[in-house]
N, C-alpha and C positions, 0 to 999 in steps of 0.2 A: 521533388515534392514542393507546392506552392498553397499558401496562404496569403486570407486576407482579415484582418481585423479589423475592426470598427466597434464603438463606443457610442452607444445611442441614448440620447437626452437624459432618458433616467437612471443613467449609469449602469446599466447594462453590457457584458462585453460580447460581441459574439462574433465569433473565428468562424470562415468559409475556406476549407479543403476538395479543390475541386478534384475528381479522379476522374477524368477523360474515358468512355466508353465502360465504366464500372458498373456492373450491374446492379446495386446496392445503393442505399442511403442510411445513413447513422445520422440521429441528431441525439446530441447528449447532451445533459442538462447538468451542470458542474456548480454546486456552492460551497464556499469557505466556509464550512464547520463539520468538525467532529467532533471525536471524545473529547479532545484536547481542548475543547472550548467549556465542559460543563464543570460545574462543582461536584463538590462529594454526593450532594440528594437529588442529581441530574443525572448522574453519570448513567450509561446508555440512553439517554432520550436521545440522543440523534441517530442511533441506531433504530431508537422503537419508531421513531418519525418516520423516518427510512419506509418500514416496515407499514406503518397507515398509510402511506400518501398512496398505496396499494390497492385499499380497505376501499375508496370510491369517495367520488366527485360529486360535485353537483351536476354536469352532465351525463356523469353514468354513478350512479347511487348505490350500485350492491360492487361487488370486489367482483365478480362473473360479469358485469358489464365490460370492466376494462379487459382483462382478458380475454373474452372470446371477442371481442374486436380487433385486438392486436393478432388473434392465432387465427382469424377466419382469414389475413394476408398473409398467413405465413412469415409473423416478424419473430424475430428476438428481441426479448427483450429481458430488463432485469435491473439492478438496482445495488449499491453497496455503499458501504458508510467506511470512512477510515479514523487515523488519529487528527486529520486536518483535511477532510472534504468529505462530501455525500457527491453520491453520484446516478442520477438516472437515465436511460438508455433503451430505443427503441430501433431495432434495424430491418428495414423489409428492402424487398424491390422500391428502384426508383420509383415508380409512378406511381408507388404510395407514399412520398415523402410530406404531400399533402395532411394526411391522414395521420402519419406517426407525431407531427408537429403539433396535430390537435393534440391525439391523447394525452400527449407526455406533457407538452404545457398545460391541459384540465390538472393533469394530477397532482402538476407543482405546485401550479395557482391557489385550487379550487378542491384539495378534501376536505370532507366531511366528517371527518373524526368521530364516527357514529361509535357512542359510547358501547353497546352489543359488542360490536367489532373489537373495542378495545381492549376489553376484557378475555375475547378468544384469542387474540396476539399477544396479549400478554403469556398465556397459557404453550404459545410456540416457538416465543424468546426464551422461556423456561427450559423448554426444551430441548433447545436450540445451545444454550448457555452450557445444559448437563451434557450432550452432544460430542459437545468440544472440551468439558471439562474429561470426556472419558477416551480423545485420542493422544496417544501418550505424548507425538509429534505437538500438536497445539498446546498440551498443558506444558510442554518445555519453553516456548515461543512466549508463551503467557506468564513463567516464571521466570524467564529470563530479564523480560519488560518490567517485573516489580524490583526483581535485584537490581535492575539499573537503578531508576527512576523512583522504589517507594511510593508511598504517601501521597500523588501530585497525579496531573490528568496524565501523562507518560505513563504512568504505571500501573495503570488502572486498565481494566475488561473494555474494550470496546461495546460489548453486548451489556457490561455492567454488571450487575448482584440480582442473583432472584427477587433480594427482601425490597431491592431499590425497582426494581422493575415495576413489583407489584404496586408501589404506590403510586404512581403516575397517575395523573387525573386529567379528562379532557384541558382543564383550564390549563395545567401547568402546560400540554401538549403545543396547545395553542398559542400562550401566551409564550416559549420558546419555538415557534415557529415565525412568530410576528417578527419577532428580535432580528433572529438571523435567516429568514428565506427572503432576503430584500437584492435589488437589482444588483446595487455596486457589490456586495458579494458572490454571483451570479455572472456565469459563464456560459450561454450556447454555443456549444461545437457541431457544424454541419457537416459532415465529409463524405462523398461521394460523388454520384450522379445528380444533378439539381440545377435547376433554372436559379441564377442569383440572384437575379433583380426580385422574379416569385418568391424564393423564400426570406428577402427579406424582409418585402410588404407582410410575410406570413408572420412574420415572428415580433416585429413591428406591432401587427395586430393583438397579437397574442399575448404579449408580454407589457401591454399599454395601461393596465391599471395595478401592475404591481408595484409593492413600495421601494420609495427610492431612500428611505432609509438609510445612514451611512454603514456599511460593514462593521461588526462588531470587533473587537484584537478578543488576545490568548492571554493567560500568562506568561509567563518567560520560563523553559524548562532551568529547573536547578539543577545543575550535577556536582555533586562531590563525593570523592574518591582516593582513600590516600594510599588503600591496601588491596591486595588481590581479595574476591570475593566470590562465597560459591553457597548455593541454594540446592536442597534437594527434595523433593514430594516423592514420598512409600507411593509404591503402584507394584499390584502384581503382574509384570509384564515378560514377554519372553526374549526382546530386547533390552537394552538400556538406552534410551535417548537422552543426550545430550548438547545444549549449547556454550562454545566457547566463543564467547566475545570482549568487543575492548568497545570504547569511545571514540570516536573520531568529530565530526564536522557537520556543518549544515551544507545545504546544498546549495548556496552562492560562493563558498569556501574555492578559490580557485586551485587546491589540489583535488578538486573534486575526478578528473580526467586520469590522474596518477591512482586514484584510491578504485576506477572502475580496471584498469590496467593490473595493481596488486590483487584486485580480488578474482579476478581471473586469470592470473600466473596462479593465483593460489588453488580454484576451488570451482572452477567454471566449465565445463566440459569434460570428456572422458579423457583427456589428454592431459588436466589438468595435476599439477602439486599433490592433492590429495586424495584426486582420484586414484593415483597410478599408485601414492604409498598405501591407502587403505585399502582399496580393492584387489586392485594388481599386484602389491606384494605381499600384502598380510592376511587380505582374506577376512576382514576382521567385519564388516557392515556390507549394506546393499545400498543405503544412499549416503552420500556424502557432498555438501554445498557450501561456499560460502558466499552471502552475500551484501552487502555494502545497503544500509539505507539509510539516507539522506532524509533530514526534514530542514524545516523552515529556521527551526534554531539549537538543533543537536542531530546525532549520526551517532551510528556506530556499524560496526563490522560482527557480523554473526556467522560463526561454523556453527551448523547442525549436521548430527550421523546419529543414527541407530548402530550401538556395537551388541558384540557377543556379551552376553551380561557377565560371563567369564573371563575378560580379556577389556574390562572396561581402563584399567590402569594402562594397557599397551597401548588401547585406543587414544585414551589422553597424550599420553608422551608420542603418539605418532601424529597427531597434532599440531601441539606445542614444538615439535622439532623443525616441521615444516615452516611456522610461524618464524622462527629462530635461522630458518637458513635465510628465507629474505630478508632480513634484517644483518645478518653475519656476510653474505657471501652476495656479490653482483650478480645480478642477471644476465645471461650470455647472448646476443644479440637474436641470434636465431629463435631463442624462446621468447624475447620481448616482442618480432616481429608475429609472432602465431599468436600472441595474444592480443596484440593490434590488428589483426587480422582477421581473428577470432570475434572481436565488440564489431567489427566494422560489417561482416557478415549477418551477425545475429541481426545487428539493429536493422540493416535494409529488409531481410527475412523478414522481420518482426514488424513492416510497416504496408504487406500488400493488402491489406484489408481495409475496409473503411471505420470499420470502428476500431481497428489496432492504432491508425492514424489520427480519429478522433479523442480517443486517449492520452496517443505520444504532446497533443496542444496543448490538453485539458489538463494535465498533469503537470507540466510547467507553467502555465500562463497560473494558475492558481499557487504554485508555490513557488514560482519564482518571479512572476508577474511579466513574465517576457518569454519567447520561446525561439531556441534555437533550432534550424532546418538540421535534419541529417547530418549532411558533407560538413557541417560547422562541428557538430559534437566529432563526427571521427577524426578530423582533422587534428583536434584538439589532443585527442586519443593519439594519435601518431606523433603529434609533436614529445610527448613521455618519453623520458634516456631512462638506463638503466641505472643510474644514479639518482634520478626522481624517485625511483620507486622502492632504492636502500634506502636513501631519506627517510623519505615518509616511514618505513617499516621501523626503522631505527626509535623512529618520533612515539608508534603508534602500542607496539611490542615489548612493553615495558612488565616488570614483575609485577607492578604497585595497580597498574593498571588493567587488569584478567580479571576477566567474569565469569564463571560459570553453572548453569542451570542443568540440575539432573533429574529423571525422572526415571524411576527403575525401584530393584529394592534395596532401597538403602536408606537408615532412616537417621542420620548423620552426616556434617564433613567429613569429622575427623581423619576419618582412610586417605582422603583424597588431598589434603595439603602438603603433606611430604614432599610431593612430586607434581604440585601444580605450581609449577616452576619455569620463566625461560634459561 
């Protein structure tokens, strides 16, 4: 895989991934803000922005114009908001790469924020917000994010609060759009099939009177944590969903290669730690995962499984034991190479497409402001001993330091501290 970057006048960054005889073009449109950027009487606007820059342009003015433009070439497209980027996304055949570079820059540029409009989106952020408040899996994900983090944009809905939703007014839309949709925030990822000299006169044109405004910053997430802690939300469910997680690291953190290595000896494939004890031996759930995310300036490590709502205390301790073995007992060479061998697989797997590689840029050059090729990250990955990865568990697997978010019927801790224990 090769890249090229370049940084045009008004602070604009934009990555060219060429993919030799690929049928495909992806241009993705990446800016620094999410949740993590708003206050408390903000919170979801960058998701509901997300959601207008949909609603129509000044060259296509109803939400059916952009659409049936994109589907009459058969593109995908689509659009998402996180805790630190937005992101929008057009993919068709090559020899509409012309054409996907329009749309998607009208829509960044040039919505119309037609207050009609605003008002029916608000209406399907609603329910959109109740959606996910009623899958048991995302209300645990959702409560797990407040047990960390509280109070602070960390901890808070990406989609927001119904009551905050509703107040939104064109002006506030607009005038946080002014703020943060400015160049030097602002990342296009091209990757595919594409003339490079053509598309960058195209983007060039395209992106020539928007502001060059400096990038807005975050606050600094706070953590602290002195004792084990656990959350639980009543739901009448026929599982029990749960997350058990700890704190870790931000993603320039250089154990960041040991903690992708741990979470996959732990919790990464049907070979994995907790597969083979929760499935394979006890029977106790149908999914089981763990996995490691990294931000700009905190991480943490998350297990999620659906158990028997019966057998939710075995499920815990069969857990917590697995956590407890990589931390107590070394890793045996053979299993550290399958799990090296395991990231190294996934990731090339995970990079034949032109928008899976227009992500893998977009996703670093925005949170880490530089991007490493393939063969550099696995490399990295294989240099991990099995001593890295006691380390770190030793560091990471701590009593004081256990999180956990429960969603089932239980309308208390108390049952559960006994034995939430390493």
């Amino acid at each position: 895989m090769t890249f090229k970057k370049t940084i045009l006048s008004n602070g604009l960054r934009v990555i060219m991934i060429p993919m030799a005889e690929n049928p495909s073009v992806t241009v993705l449109v990446m800016v620094q803000v999410g949740s993590k950027y708003e206050t408390k009487e903000q919170n979801g606007l960058s998701h509901f922005l997300e959601h207008m820059v949909f609603k129509g342009s000044l060259k296509r003015p109803k939400p059916s114009d952009i659409s049936r433009e994109l589907d009459s070439i058969g593109a995908q497209y689509n659009a998402f908001t996180s805790h630190e980027f937005t992101g929008y996304y057009a993919k068709a055949a090559a020899k509409h790469a012309d054409k996907i570079v329009d749309v998607v820059s009208d829509m960044y540029i040039n919505p119309v924020f037609d207050e009609k409009e605003m008002e029916k989106e608000k209406g399907v952020i609603i329910e959109e917000i109740r959606m996910y408040n009623d899958l048991p899996q995302q209300r645990a994900s959702d409560l797990f994010m407040e047990l960390l983090y509280g109070d602070q944009p960390a901890g808070w809905n990406i989609a927001g609060t119904e009551a905050v939703v509703k107040s939104f007014t064109r002006d506030v839309l607009s005038s946080y759009r002014t703020n943060y949709y400015t160049c030097p925030a602002t990342t296009i990822i091209v990757s595919g099939s594409f003339d490079e000299i053509e598309m960058n006169k195209l983007i060039e044109k395209a992106f020539s009177k928007t502001s060059s405004l400096p990038a807005k910053t975050k606050l600094k997430v706070k953590e602290e944590q002195s004792n084990s802690q656990i959350a639980v939300s009543y739901k009448e469910t026929d599982q029990t969903h749960l997350i058990i997680g700890v704190r870790t690291f931000p993603i320039l953190d250089p154990r960041i290669p040991t903690m992708h290595v741990l979470s996959t000896i732990l919790g990464r494939g049907m070979s994995s730690r907790l597969f083979s004890k929760m499935r394979d031996e006890l029977g106790i759930c149908y999914y089981i995962k763990a996995d490691h995310e990294p931000f700009t300036d905190h991480g943490f490590l998350g297990i999620a499984a659906g158990v028997d709502n019966t057998r939710v205390k075995e499920g815990i301790e069969g857990i917590l034991g697995e956590c407890r073995r990589l931390r107590d007992e070394l890793v045996q060479p053979e299993e550290l190479k399958k799990a090296q061998d395991y990231i190294a697989g996934t990731t090339l797997l995970g990079l034949e497409t032109s928008d899976a590689r227009a992500e893998f840029c977009a996703y670093q050059e925005i949170l880490k402001k530089d991007i490493s090729l393939p063969e550099e990250l696995i490399a990295k990955v294989r240099a991990v001993t099995s001593e890295d990865v006691q380390k770190l568990a030793r560091e990471i697997f701590v009593d004081s330091g256990l999180n956990m978010a429960i969603v089932g019927k239980f309308k208390d801790t108390s049952s559960f501290k006994p034995y939430f224990k390493l």
